[in-house]
N, C-alpha and C positions, 0 to 999 in steps of 0.2 A: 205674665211679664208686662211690665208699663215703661211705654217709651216715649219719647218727648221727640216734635215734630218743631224746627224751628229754621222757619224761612223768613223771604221778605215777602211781603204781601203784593210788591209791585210783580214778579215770579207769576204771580196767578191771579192772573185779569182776568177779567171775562171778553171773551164770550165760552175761551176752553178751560181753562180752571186745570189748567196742566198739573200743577203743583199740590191739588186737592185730590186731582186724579190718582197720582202719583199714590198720593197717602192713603188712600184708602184703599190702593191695590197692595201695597205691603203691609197694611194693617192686617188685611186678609189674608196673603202666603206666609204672617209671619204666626197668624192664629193658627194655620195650618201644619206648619212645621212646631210646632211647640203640641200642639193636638190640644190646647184648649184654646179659649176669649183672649187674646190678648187686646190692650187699650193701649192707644197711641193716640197721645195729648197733641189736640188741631185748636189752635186757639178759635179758628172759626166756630166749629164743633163743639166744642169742650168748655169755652166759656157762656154762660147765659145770663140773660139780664138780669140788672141787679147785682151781679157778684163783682166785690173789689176784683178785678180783673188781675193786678199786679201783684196783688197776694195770693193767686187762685195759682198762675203761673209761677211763683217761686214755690211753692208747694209742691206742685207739679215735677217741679223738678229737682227737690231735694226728695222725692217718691218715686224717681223713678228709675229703673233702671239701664237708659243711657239716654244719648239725647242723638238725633239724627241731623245734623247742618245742613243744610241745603247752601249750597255754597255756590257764590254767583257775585257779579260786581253789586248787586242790587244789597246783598245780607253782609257786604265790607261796610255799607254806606246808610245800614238803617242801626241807629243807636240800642234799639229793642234786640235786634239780634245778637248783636255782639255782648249786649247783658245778659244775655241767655246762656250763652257760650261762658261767659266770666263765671256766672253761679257754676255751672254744670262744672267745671275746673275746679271751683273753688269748695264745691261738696263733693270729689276726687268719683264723678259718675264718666262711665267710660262715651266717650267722642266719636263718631260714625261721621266723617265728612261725606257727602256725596255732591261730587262735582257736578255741579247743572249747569251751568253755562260759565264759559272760555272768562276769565280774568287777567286784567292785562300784570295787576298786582295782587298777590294772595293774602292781604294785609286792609287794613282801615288807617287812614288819614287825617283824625279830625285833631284840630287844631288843640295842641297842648300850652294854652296861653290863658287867659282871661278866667272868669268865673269858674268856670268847669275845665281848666286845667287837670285837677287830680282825678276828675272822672273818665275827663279822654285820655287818660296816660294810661287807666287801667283797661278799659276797651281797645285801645292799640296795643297793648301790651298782650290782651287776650286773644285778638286776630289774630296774631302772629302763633298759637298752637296749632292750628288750621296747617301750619308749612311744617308740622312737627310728626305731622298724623299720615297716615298712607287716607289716602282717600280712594272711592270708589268713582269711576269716571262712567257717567251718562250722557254725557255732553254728546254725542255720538245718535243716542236713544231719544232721547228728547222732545223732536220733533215724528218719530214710531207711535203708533195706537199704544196706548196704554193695550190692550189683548194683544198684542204680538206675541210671536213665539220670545223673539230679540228681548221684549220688556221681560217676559212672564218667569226665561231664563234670569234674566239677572235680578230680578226679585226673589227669585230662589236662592242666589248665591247672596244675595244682601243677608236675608232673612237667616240662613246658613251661619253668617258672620257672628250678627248678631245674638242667636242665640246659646 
């Protein structure tokens, strides 16, 4: 099974790398539940130097079979995710929101005017499946060890979904 990991990179700062944590722990419950490797596209991870990066990622995820949001005010407001979100629609791969942090809006705002008018009318057009989807709620977990019991159950049940 290949899954696509598509966050906002602001999510996962350092010095704890919450967001990378995250991904690598249900890369692993979800290889376990499946009983083989599964791969789970991290652009940190998964891209390496030298490779056209933005064709590495559309590939990515016209191969894979779904794609995971991380959803948060930070992946309304980064243009890269919401193109992420728009492909994965637009090649009909199935949508896993997982709520990371509280949004006051469940949508993107960028300005449908000027140059890039028809690009932001499709990325706000695509934010808005996000309020279409049941998502899973972490928001809660978040700030819990990635090894909790609290994390390690609902990585079960993620993985569960998913497969």
């Amino acid at each position: 099974m290949k899954m696509f990991w598509s966050y906002a990179r602001l999510d996962d700062m350092e010095p704890k790398r919450k967001v990378s944590k995250l991904r690598k722990a249900f890369k692993n419950v979800l290889s376990q539940t499946q009983g083989t490797p599964c791969d789970v596209f991290f652009d940190r991870d998964s891209l390496h130097w030298g490779v056209a990066w933005r064709e590495e990622i559309e590939r990515s995820i016209r191969e894979c079979d779904g794609i995971v949001a991380v959803v948060s005010p930070s992946y309304f407001n980064r243009r890269m995710c919401l193109y992420e979100l728009q492909m994965a629609v637009e090649a009909r791969k199935k949508i896993f929101p997982l709520y990371y942090r509280s949004c006051s809006e469940l949508r993107s705002a960028f300005k449908e005017d000027g140059d890039e008018a028809e690009i932001n009318r499709g990325l706000n057009s695509a934010s808005l499946i996000i309020t279409e989807l049941q998502m899973m709620d972490f928001r809660e977990l978040r700030n819990e060890k990635i090894g909790s019991k609290k994390v390690e159950d609902f990585l079960d049940r993620m993985a569960e979904v998913v497969s």
